[in-house]
KOLTOR-917267 format. One line per 4 residues: for each residue z, y, x of C-alpha. Coordinates in steps of 0.2 Angstrom, whole numbers, plus 5000, padded with zeros to 4 digits. Layout:
# residues N
Z,Y,X; ...
***
This chain:
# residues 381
4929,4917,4969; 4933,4923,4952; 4925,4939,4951; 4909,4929,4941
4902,4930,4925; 4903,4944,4910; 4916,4953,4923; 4902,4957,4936
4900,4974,4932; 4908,4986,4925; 4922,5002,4930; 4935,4989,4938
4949,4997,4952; 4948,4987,4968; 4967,4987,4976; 4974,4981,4992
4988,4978,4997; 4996,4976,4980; 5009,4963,4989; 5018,4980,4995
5030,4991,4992; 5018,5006,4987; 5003,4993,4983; 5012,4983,4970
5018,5001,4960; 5000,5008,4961; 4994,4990,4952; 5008,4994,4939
5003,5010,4935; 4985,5004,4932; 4989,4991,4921; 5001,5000,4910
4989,5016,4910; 4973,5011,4909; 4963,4996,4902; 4953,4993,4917
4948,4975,4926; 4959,4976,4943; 4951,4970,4960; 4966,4963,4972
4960,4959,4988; 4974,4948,4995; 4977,4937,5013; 4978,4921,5007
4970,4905,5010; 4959,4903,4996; 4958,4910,4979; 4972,4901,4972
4985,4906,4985; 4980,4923,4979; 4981,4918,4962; 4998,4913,4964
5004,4929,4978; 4997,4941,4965; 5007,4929,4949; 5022,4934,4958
5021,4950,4960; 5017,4954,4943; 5033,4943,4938; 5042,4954,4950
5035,4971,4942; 5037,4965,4924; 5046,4949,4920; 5038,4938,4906
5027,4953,4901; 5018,4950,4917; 5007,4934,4909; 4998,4947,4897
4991,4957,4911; 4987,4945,4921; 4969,4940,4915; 4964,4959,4920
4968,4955,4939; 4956,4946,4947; 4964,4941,4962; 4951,4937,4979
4958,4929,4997; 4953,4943,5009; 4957,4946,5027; 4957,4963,5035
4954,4956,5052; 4940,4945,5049; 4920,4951,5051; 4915,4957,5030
4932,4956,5025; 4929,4936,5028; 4919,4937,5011; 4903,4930,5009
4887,4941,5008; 4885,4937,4988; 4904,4940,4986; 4903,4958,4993
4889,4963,4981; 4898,4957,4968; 4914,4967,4974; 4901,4983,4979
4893,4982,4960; 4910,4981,4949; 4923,4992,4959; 4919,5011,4955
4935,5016,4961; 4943,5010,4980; 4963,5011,4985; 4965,5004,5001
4986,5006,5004; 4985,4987,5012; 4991,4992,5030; 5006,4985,5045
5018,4996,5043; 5028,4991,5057; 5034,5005,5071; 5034,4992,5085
5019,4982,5086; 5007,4985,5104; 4996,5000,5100; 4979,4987,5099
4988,4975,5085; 4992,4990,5074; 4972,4998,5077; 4967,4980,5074
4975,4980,5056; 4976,4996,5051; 4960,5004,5060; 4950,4990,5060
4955,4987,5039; 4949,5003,5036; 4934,5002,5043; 4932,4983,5033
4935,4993,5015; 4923,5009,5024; 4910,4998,5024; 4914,4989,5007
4914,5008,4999; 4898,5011,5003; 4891,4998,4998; 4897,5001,4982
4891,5020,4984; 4874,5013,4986; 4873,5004,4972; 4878,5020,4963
4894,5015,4956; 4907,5022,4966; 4915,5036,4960; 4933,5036,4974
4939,5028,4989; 4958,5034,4991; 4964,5028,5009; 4985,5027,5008
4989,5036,5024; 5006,5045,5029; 5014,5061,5031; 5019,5058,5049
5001,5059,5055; 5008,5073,5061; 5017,5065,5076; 5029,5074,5085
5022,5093,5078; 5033,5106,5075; 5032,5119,5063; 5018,5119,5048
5008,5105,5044; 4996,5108,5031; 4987,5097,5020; 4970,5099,5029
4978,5098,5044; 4975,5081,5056; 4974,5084,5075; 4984,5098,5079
4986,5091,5100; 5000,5081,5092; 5009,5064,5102; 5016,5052,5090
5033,5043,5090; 5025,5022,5088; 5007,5015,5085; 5011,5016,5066
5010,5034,5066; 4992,5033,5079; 4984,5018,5069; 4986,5028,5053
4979,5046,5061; 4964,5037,5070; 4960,5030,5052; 4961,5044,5044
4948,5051,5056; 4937,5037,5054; 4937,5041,5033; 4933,5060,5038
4917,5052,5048; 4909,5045,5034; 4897,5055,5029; 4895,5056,5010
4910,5047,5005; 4918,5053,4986; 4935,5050,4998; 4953,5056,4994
4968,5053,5006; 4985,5052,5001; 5000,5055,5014; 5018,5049,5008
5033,5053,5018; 5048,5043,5019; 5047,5031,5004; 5063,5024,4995
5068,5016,4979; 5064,5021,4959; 5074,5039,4956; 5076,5030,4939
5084,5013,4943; 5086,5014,4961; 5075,4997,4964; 5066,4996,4979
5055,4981,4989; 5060,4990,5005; 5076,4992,5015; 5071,5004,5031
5069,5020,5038; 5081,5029,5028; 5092,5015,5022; 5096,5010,5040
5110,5023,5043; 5114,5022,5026; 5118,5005,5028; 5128,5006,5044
5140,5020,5037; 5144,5011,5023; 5148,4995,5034; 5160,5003,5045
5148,5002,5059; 5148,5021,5067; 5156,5036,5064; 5142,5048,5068
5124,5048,5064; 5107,5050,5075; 5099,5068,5067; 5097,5086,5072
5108,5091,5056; 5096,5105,5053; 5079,5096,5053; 5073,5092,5039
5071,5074,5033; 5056,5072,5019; 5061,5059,5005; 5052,5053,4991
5055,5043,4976; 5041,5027,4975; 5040,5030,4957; 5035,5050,4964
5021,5041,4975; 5013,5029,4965; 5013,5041,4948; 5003,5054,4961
4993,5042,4969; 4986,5035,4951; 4983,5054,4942; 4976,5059,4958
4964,5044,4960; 4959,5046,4942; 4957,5066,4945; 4936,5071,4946
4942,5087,4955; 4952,5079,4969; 4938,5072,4980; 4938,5077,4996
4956,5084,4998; 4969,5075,5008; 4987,5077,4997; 5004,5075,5005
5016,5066,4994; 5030,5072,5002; 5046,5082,4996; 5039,5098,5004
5053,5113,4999; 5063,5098,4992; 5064,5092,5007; 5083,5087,5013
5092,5086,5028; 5103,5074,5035; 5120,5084,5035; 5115,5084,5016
5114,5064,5016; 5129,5061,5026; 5140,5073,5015; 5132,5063,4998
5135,5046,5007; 5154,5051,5010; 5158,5054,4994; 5151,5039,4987
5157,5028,5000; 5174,5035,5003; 5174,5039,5019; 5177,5052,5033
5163,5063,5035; 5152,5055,5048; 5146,5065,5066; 5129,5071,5066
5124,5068,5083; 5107,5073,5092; 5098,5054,5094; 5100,5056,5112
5118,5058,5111; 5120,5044,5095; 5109,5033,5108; 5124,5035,5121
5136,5027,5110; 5128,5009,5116; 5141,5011,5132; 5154,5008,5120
5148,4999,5107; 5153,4983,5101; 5140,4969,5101; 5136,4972,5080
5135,4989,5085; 5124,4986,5100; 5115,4973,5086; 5111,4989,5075
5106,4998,5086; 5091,4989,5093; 5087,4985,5077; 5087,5006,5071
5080,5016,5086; 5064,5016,5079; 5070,5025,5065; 5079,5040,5074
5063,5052,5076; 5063,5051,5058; 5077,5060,5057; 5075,5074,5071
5059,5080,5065; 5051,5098,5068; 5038,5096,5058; 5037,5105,5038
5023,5097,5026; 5016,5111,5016; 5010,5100,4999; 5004,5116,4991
4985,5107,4987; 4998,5091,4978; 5007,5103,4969; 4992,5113,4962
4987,5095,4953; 5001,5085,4951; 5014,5101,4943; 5002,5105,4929
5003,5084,4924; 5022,5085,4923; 5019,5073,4941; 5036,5082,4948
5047,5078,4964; 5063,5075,4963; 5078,5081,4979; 5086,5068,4985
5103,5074,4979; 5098,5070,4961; 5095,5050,4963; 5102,5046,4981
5119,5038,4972; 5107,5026,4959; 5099,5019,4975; 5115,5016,4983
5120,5009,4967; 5107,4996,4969; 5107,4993,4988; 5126,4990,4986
5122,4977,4971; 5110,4968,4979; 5118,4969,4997; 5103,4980,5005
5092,4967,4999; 5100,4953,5004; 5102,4946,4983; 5086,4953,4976
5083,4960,4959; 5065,4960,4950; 5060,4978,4946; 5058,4973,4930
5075,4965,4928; 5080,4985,4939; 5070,4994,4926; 5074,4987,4909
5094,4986,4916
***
């Protein structure tokens, strides 16, 4: 493995997930704000293949300016699934004596997988990077684990959910939402742990440039309006819908990880009072797109459309269903604790109304993902 030699000890940042949409930012912010060594635990093979997965990705974050960080990132093959992370003994102490800080965001994000297929990854990854932590903390090095969890922990609770909130008696809408509740209750067991957890919401593209690695949630009605596909969409027009920028998320998620006084405190990164709705989207996307004004219809009611639905209707739909909770959701996040640290750093979140037409602008140039553009290549446009 290459995590040898004069690089053994020291205040490195060990990453997962850094092959995602979330993961890859976090790595960014690190490297352009710090002069720390970064740990990337990535599946792979071997070490090359993760040599070559984590290459890419900082081609993708910053062109031709990606070869000078790339002698920071070690980059080890690693598997969540696999007994000690599938690392040897000697490799994990190595791993436990240089990492001082942890950010564990590798996760499946799917909404569909069987309940024991998410717990596997995300439950029983946690648990591999629990164990990792403290053995770091033992050997008196640790100063954070940060667990990358979500806002919709909260199932299908209505009303207030706070920061310190977690089981409120809630159900949840798919295994996603389960897998990442039941690991945040495994961090809270861990005795002793200088842990953090960070809850997003509903993640889209850079406020500034509109890039994103991710066309879901949120992009899937978007997208159907502006193909012609339905005239109505699957919302309680009121509810709100809780949006936030990536570049809001990873910016929050470095300060709050480098924070001394944020240990111990769960954060939501989520819109909170910014929250928007989606009568407020569908009137923003109608203007951009030209067209009528769509319906908004309950998800029940939008879900009865598939009587009549053509067979690409009756495509999208299958595809989207997942997605309509999202969108009909009683539930308010109170990110009072976030905005306490993050407002003082100028860390500020933006409404959706201020920088929904650049990621339109990018989803339409890039046809919703289908002719990517390197965030770098996005940015420096």
């Amino acid at each position: 493995m290459v995590v040898r030699g004069r690089h053994e000890s020291g205040n490195a940042v060990l990453l997962t997930g850094v092959t995602g949409f979330v993961g890859m930012e976090v790595l960014a912010r690190y490297l352009e704000r710090s002069d720390r060594r970064i740990i990337t635990l990535v599946r792979a093979a071997d070490d090359r293949t993760a040599r070559a997965r984590v290459d890419a990705v900082l081609n993708n974050l910053f062109g031709v300016r990606g070869r000078r960080y790339s002698k920071r990132v070690d980059a080890v093959a690693a598997d969540l699934l696999a007994p000690s992370l599938g690392l040897s003994s000697a490799c994990l102490q190595t791993l436990a004596r240089r990492a001082s800080t942890i950010v564990h965001s590798a996760a499946s994000v799917s909404f569909t997988l069987p309940l024991e297929e998410a717990r596997a990854v995300n439950v029983g990854g946690t648990r591999q990077m629990l164990d990792l932590a403290e053995l770091a903390l033992a050997h008196g090095g640790l100063d954070r684990y940060a667990q990358v969890s979500t806002a919709y922990v909260a199932g299908d609770h209505c009303g207030s959910f706070g920061e310190h909130d977690l089981d409120v008696g809630q159900s949840f809408h798919n295994s996603y939402e389960q897998s990442k509740f039941e690991s945040e209750q495994l961090v809270r067991s861990r005795a002793g742990l200088p842990f953090s957890i960070l809850r997003p919401s509903i993640v889209v593209g850079d406020r500034r440039s509109g890039w994103t690695a991710a066309f879901n949630v949120l992009y899937w009605p978007l997208r159907a309006f502006a193909r012609g596909l339905f005239t109505a969409v699957p919302a309680i027009p009121s509810a709100p819908v809780d949006v936030v920028s990536i570049d809001y998320v990873a910016d929050a998620i470095h300060a709050l990880c480098e924070a001394r006084d944020s240990v111990g405190e769960t954060f939501h990164l989520t819109a909170g009072a910014n929250a928007t709705t989606m009568e407020e989207i569908s009137s923003l996307a109608s203007r951009y797109f030209r067209r009528p004004l769509p319906k908004v219809l309950s998800p029940v009611e939008f879900a009865a459309l598939e009587r009549d639905a053509s067979p690409l209707q009756r495509s999208a739909l299958e595809g989207s269903r997942v997605y309509f909770p999202y969108f009909a959701m009683g539930a308010v996040f109170d990110d009072a604790v976030a905005r306490a640290r993050l407002d003082p750093a100028g860390i500020l979140v933006s409404p959706l109304r201020d920088y929904l037409e650049r990621l339109l602008d990018f989803a339409t140039r890039t046809r919703w993902g289908k002719r990517p553009i390197l965030r770098g290549e996005a940015l420096s446009a």
